[in-house]
C-alpha positions as CSV (number, residue, x, y, z in Angstrom):
1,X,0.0,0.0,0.0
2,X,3.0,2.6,0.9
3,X,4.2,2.3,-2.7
4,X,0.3,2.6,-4.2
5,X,-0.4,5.7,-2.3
6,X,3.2,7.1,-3.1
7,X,2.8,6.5,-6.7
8,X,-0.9,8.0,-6.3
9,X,0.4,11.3,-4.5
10,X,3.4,11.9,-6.7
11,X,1.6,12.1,-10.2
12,X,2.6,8.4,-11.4
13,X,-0.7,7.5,-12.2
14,X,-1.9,10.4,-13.8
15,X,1.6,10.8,-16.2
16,X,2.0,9.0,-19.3
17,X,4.6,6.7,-20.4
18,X,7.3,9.3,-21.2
19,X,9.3,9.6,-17.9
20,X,12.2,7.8,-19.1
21,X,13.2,6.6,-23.0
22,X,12.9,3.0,-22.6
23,X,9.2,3.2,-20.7
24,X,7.0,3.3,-23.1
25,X,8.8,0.3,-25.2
26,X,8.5,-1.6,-22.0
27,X,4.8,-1.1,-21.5
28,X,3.7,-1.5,-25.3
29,X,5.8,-4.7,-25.1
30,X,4.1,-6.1,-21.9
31,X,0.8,-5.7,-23.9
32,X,1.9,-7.3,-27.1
33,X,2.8,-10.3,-25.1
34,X,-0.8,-10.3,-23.2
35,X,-2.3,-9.6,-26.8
36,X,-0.7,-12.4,-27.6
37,X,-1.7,-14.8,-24.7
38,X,-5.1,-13.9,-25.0
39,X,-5.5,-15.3,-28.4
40,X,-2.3,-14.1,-30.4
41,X,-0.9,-17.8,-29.9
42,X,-3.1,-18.4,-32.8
43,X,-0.8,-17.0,-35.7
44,X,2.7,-17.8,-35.9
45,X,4.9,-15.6,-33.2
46,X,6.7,-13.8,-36.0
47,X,4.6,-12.9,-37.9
48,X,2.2,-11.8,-34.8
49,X,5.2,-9.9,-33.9
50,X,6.0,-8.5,-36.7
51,X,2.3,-7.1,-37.7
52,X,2.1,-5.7,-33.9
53,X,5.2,-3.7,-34.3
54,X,4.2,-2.7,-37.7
55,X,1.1,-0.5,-35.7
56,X,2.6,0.1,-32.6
57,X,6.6,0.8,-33.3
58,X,7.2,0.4,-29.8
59,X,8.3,-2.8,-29.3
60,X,11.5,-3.5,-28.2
61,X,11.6,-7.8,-27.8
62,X,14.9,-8.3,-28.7
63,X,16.8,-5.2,-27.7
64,X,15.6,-6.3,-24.0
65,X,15.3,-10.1,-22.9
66,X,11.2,-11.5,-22.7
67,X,11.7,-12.2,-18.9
68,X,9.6,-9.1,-17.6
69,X,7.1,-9.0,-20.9
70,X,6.1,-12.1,-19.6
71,X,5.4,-11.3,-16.7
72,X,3.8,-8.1,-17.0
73,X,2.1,-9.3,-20.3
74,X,0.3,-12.0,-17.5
75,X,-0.4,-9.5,-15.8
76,X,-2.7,-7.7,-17.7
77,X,-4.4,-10.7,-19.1
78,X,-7.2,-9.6,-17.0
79,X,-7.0,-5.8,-17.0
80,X,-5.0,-4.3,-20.2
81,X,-4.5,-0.9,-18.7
82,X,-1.5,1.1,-17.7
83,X,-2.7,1.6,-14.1
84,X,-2.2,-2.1,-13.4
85,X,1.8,-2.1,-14.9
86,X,1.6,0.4,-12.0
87,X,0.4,-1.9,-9.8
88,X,2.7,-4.3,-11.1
89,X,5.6,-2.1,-10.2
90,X,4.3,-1.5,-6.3
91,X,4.2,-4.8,-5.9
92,X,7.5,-5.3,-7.1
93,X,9.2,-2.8,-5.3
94,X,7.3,-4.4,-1.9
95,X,8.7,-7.6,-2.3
96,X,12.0,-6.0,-3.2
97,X,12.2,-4.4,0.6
98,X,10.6,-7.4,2.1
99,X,13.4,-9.6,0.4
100,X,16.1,-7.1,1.9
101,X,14.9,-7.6,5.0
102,X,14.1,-11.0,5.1
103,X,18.4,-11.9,4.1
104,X,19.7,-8.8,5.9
105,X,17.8,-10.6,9.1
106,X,20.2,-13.4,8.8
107,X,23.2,-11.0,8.9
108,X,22.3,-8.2,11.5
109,X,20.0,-7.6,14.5
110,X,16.2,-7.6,14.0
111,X,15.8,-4.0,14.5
112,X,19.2,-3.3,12.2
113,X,17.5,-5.5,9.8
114,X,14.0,-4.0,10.1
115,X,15.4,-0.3,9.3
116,X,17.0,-1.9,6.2
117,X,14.6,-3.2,5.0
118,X,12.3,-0.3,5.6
119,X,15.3,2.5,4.5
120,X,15.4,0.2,1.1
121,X,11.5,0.7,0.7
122,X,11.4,4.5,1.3
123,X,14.8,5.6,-0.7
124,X,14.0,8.1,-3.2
125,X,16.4,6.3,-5.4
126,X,14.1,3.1,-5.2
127,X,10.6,5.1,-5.0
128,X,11.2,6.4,-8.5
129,X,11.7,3.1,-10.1
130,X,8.0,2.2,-8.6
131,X,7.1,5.0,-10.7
132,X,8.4,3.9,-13.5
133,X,7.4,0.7,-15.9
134,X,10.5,-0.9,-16.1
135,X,12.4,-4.2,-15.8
136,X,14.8,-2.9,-12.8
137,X,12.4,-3.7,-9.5
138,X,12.0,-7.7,-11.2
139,X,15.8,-7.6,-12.0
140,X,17.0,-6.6,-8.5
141,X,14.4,-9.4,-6.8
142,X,15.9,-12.0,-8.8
143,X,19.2,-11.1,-8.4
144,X,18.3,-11.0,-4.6
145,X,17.3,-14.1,-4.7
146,X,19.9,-15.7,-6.4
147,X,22.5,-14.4,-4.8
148,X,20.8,-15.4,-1.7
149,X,20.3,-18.9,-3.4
150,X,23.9,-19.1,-4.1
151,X,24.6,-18.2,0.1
152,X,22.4,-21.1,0.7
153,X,24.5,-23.3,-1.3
154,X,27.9,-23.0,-0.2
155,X,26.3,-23.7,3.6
156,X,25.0,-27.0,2.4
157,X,25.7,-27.4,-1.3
158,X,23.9,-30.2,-3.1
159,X,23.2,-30.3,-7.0
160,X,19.6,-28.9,-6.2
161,X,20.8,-25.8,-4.0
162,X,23.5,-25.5,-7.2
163,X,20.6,-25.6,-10.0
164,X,18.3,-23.8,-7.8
165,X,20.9,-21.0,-8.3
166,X,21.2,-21.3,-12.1
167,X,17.5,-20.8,-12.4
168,X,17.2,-17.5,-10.8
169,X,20.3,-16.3,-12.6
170,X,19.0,-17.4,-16.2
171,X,15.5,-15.8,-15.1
172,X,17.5,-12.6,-13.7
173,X,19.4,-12.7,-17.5
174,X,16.4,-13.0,-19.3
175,X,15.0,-10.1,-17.6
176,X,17.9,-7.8,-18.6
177,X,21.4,-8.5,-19.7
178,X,23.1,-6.6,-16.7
179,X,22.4,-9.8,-15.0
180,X,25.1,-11.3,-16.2
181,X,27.1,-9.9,-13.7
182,X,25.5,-12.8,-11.2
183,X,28.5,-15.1,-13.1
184,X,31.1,-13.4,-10.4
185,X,28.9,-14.3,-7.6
186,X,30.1,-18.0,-7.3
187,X,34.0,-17.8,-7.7
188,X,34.2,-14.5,-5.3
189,X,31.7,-16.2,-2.8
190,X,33.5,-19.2,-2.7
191,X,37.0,-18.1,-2.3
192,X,36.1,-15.6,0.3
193,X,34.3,-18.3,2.5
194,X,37.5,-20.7,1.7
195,X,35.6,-23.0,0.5
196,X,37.7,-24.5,-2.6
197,X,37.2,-27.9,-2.1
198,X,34.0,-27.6,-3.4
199,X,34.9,-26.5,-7.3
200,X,36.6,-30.0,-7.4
201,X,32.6,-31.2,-7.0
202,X,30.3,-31.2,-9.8
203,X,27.2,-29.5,-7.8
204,X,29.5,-26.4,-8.3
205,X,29.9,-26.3,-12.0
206,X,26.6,-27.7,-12.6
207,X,25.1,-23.8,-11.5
208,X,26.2,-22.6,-14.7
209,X,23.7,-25.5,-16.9
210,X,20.8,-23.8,-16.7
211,X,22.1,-20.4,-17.6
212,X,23.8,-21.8,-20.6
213,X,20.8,-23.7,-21.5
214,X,18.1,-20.7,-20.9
215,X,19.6,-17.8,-21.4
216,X,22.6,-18.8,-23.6
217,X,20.1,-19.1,-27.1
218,X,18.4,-16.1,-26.3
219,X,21.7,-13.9,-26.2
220,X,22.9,-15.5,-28.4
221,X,19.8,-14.6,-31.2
222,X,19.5,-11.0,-29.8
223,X,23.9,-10.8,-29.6
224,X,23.2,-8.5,-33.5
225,X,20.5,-6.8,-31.9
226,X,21.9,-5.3,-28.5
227,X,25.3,-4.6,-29.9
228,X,23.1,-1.6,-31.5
229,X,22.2,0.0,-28.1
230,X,26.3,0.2,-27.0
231,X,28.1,3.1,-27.2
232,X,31.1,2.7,-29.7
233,X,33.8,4.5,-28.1
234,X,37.4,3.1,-26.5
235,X,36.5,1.2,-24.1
236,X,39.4,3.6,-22.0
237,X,37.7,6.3,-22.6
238,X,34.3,4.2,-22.0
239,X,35.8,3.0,-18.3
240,X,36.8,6.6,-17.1
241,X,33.7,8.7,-18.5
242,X,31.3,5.4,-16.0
243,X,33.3,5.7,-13.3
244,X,33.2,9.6,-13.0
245,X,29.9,9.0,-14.1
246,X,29.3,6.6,-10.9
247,X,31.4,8.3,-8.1
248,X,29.6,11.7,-8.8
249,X,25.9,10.1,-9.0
250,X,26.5,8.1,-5.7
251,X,25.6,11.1,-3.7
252,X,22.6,11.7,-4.9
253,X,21.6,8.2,-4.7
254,X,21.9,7.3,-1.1
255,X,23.2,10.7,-0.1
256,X,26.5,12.4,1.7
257,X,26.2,10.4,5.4
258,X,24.5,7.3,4.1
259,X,27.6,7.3,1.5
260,X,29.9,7.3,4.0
261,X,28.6,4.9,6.5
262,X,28.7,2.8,3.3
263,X,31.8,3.0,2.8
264,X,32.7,2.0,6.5
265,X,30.6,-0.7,6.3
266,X,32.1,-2.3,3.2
267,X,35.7,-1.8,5.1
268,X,34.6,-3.6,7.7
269,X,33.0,-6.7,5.6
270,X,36.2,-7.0,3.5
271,X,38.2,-7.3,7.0
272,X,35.6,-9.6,8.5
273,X,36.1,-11.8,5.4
274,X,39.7,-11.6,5.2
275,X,40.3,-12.1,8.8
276,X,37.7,-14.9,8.9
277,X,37.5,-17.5,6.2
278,X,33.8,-18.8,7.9
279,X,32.2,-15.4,7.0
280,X,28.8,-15.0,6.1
281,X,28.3,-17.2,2.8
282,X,25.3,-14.4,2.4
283,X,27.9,-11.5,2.7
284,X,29.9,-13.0,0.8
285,X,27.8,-13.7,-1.8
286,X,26.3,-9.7,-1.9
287,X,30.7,-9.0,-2.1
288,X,30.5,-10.9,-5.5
289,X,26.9,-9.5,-6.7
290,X,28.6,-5.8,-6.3
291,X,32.2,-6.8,-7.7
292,X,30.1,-8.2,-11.1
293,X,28.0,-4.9,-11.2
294,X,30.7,-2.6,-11.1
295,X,32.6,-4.7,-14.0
296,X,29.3,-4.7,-16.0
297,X,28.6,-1.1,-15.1
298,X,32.4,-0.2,-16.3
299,X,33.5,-2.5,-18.6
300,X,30.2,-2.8,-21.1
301,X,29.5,0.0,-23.2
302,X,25.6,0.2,-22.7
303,X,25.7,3.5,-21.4
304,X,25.1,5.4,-17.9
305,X,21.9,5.2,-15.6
306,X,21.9,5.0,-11.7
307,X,18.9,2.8,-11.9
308,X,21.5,0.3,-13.1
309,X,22.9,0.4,-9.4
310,X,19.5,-1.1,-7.9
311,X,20.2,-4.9,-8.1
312,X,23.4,-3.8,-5.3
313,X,21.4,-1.6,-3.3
314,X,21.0,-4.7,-0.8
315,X,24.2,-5.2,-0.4
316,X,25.4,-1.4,0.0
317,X,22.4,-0.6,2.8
318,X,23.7,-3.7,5.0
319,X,27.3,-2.2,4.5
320,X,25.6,1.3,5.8
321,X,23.5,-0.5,8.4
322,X,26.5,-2.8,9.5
323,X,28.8,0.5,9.9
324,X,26.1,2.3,11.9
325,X,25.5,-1.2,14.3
326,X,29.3,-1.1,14.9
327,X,29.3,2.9,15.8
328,X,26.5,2.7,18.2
329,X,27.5,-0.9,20.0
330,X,29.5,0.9,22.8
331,X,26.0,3.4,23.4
332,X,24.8,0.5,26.4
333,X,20.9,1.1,26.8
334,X,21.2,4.0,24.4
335,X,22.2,1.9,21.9
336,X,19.3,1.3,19.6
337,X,17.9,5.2,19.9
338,X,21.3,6.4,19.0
339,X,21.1,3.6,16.0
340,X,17.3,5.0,15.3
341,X,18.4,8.8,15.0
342,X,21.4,8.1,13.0
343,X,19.5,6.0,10.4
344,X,16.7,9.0,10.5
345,X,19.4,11.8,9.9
346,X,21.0,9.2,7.3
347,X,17.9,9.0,5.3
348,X,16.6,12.4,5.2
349,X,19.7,13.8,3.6
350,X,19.2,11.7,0.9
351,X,17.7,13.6,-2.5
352,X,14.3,15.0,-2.4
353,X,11.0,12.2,-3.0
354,X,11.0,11.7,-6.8
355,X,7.8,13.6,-8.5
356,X,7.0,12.5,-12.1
357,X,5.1,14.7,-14.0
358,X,4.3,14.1,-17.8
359,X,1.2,14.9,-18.8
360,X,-0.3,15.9,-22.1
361,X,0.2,13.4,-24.5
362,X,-2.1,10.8,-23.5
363,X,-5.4,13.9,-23.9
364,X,-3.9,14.2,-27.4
365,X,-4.9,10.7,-28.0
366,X,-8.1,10.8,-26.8
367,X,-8.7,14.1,-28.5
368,X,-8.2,13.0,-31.7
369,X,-9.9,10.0,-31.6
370,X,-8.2,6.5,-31.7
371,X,-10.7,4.7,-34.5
372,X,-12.7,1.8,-32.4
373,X,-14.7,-1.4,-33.4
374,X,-17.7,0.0,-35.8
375,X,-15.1,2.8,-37.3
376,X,-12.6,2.7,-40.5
377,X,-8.8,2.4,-39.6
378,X,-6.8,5.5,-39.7
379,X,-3.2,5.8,-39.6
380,X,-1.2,8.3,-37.7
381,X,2.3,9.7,-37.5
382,X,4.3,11.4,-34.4
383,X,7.2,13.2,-34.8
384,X,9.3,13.6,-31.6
385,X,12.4,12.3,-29.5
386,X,12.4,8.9,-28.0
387,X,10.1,9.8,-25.2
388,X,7.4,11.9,-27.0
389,X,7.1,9.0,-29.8
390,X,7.0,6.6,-26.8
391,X,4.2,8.3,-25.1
392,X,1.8,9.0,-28.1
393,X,2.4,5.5,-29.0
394,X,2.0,3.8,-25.7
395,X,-1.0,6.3,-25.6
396,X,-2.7,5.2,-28.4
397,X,-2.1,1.3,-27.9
398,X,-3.7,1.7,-24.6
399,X,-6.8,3.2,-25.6
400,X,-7.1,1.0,-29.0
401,X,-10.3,-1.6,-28.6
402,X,-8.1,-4.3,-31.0
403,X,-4.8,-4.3,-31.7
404,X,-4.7,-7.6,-33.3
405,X,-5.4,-6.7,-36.4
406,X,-5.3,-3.1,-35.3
407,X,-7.1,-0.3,-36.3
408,X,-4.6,2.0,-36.2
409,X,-1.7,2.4,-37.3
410,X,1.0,4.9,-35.8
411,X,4.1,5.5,-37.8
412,X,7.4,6.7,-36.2
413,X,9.0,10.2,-37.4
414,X,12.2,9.2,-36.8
415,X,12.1,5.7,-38.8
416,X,10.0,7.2,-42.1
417,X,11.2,10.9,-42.5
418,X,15.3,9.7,-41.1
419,X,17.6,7.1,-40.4
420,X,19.7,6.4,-37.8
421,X,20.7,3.2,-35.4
422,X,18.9,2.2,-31.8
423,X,21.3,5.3,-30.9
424,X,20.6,7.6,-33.4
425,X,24.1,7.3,-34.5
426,X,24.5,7.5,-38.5
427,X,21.2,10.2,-38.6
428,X,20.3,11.5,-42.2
429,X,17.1,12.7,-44.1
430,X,15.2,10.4,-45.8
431,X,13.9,13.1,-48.3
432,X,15.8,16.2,-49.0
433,X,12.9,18.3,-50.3
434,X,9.8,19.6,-48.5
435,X,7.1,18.1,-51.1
436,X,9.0,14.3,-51.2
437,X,7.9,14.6,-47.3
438,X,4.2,15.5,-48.1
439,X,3.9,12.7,-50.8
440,X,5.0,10.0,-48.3
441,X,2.4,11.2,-46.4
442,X,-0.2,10.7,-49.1
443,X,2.0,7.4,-49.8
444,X,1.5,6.0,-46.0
445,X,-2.3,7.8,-46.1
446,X,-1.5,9.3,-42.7
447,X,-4.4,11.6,-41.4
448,X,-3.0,12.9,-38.4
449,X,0.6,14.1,-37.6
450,X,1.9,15.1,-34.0
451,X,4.5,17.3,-33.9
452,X,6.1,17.6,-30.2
453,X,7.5,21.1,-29.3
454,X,8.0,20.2,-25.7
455,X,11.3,18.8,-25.7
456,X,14.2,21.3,-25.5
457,X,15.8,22.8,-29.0
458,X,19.0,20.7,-28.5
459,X,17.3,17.3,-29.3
460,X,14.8,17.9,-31.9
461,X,15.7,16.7,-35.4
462,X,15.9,18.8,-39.0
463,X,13.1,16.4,-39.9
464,X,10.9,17.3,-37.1
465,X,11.4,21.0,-38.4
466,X,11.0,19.8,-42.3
467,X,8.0,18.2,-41.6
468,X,6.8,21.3,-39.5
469,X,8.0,23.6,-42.6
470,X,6.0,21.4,-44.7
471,X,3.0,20.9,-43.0
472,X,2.8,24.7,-42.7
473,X,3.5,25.2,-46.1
474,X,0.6,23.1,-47.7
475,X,-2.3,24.8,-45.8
476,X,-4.4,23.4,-48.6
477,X,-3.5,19.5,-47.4
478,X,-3.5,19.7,-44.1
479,X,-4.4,22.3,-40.9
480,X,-3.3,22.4,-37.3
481,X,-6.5,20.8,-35.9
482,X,-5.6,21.6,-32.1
483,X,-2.3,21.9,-29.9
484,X,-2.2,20.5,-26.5
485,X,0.0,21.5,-23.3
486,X,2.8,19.3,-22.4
487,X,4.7,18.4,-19.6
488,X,7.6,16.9,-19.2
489,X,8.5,17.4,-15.4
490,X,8.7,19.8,-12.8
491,X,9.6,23.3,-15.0
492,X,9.9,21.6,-18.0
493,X,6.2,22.3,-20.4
494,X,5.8,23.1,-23.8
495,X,3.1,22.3,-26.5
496,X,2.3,19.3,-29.0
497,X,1.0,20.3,-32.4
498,X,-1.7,18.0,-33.9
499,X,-2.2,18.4,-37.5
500,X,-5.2,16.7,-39.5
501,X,-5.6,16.1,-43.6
502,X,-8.4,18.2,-45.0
């Protein structure tokens, strides 16, 4: 309920899909794959697929793993709306908390472990991933769990503890690739427990089967695909821009004092574990989870994020909470207030509650009327960045009656009027004169054209201005039929232009 009635008071339900890039891709996925359940199966995949993504160009199986499609797609078997991805997401950030208290327990003191667990569940930094639909809050509970699940193994390892492991790490891969870094967990674990003797046993190499069989095909198919969405650069260059990147965001992730404590806390693990080879296997195991995300997070080019950081947010609050146990131990009866007022201070100098605000887009949609059962198809196009294209077509999706075959078809500005990779590396014009934009119109039969203003000069295209120039140009063809307010965030509004054919 704390995560519904945050998402409720700070604009999550009310925004559309446009808070991040990747959001609306994520949430027109999760639909084609409950389209699909619910009676897509019928057709061939591909070709299902294919015709989906030729109405909706939002979907982005392939460039991301199917692990949270399917879950969310199952999901909204019964209610195919965007409020229940955000129910999705409160759930998943619940668990995520209940999870990091539940292991942490094991480690620390109740009441150390309860204000983890309850520190994890308010952190701005994990509130705004409940406010997003995204794959991060699934990713860090399986990679909870199998690093957990790994723990549990080299305490009393047997072939079914070992596959039990695999599992969770191929379902945490085929959420997102960044899981990968789970493949550090068992040789760090193990040789800071010094527990060797057990690689000479099959149970420990035996982990890796169900990865290799799982996830191994899938990233394998998608390998052409993803190598798209990194950033081509040295990877020298690469490794010093992430880790400036990193150091300078941590602050404003857990904040100054929580930093710090953090750092203490990590100190004091590493010693524990070096002094004493019968150290926590679940320590241990959170020491190899955050050693394989920072050489994921450094070492391949996909690009910065701090929501990337979540699935070691676990293991860097038990560092905090383990540095501020240690501090306050010699307090006697005042022990557990002093604990209480230093986690309070802690946490409240962390960055302000996240507020999402993007709003606009989605009364566009319904404004202009997204054709239903009873009415001819229509075809539209939108001309923005990635997040204004997102939340139109997201938008749209959402509020068509059947999408299988759909009535409406939304083409992409940036894929019919340009050219460019996932990146928008390699960007040209498709047509260098005004009029050869006009005729594809008439070519595609397009009847309505959004044209996004919102988003700041710097990132607009020259074909969102040529098709602009050329809409205003041909007042005979086409007229601005309305123009809607947008925003983007707090301070951040402009206007979307909605042109219709005459």
């Amino acid at each position: 309920m704390f995560h519904l009635t945050f998402q409720n008071m700070h604009g999550a339900w009310t925004s559309d899909l446009a808070g991040d890039p990747d959001e609306a891709a994520h949430a027109v996925t999760s639909l084609m794959l409950r389209d699909y359940m619910a009676g897509g199966w019928q057709q061939s995949p591909m070709v299902f697929a294919k015709n989906y993504y030729e109405s909706f160009p939002k979907v982005a199986l392939g460039h991301y793993p199917p692990g949270y499609y399917l879950l969310a797609g199952a999901w909204l078997l019964p209610i195919a709306s965007i409020k229940s991805l955000f129910v999705l997401q409160s759930i998943l950030a619940a668990a995520f908390g209940t999870l990091i208290y539940r292991f942490s327990s094991r480690i620390l003191p109740v009441p150390a472990a309860l204000a983890t667990g309850l520190i994890s569940a308010a952190l701005p930094f994990t509130l705004k991933q409940a406010e997003f639909v995204m794959s991060d809050l699934m990713l860090g509970v399986l990679c909870l769990l199998a690093t957990a699940a790994w723990a549990d193994y080299l305490q009393r390892p047997t072939k079914r503890r070992a596959l039990g492991f695999g599992l969770l790490a191929a379902m945490a891969i085929l959420t997102k690739g960044s899981a990968l870094a789970l493949c550090l967990v068992p040789p760090i674990a193990t040789l800071l427990t010094g527990r060797w003797k057990l690689i000479k046993q099959a149970s420990w190499w035996i982990s890796a089967l169900p990865v290799a069989i799982l996830a191994g095909p899938w990233m394998i198919y998608s390998s052409h695909i993803t190598s798209e969405g990194m950033v081509h650069q040295p990877l020298t260059d690469y490794v010093q821009e992430a880790a400036l990147f990193y150091a300078t965001s941590m602050p404003h992730v857990v904040g100054w004092l929580l930093l710090c404590f953090i750092i203490i806390g990590l100190a004091l693990i590493m010693s524990t574990c070096v002094r004493s080879p019968q150290t926590s296997t679940l320590l241990a195991s959170g020491i190899g989870m955050l050693a394989g995300t920072t050489a994921i997070s450094l070492f391949v080019p996909t690009g910065f994020s701090t929501r990337y950081l979540l699935p070691v947010l676990p293991v860097l609050l038990i560092a905090a909470v383990t540095a501020v146990n240690a501090f306050c131990s010699g307090f006697g009866r005042g022990r557990w207030p002093a604990f209480c007022a230093i986690m309070v201070a802690a946490s409240a100098l962390t960055s302000r509650w996240p507020e999402k605000q993007v709003t606009g887009f989605s009364q566009a949609v319904e404004t202009s009327g997204v054709p239903q059962l009873g009415t001819p198809p229509a075809n539209w196009l939108v001309a923005a960045d990635p997040r204004g294209e997102g939340a139109i077509i997201a938008a749209a999706a959402f509020h068509c009656q059947q999408r299988s075959p759909s009535l409406l078809k939304v083409y992409r500005g940036s894929k019919e009027l340009a050219t460019s990779d996932w990146l928008s590396r390699g960007y040209t014009l498709t047509f260098p004169d005004d009029s050869l934009v006009l005729a594809h119109l008439d070519l595609l039969n397009v009847r309505r054209v959004f044209i996004d203003l919102s988003a700041e000069e710097s990132v607009r295209k020259e074909h969102e201005h040529q098709l602009l120039r050329a809409l205003y140009n041909a007042p005979d063809r086409w007229t601005l039929d309305f123009d809607r307010p947008i925003v983007r965030g707090p301070g951040a509004a402009g206007k979307l232009l909605v042109y219709k054919r005459l």
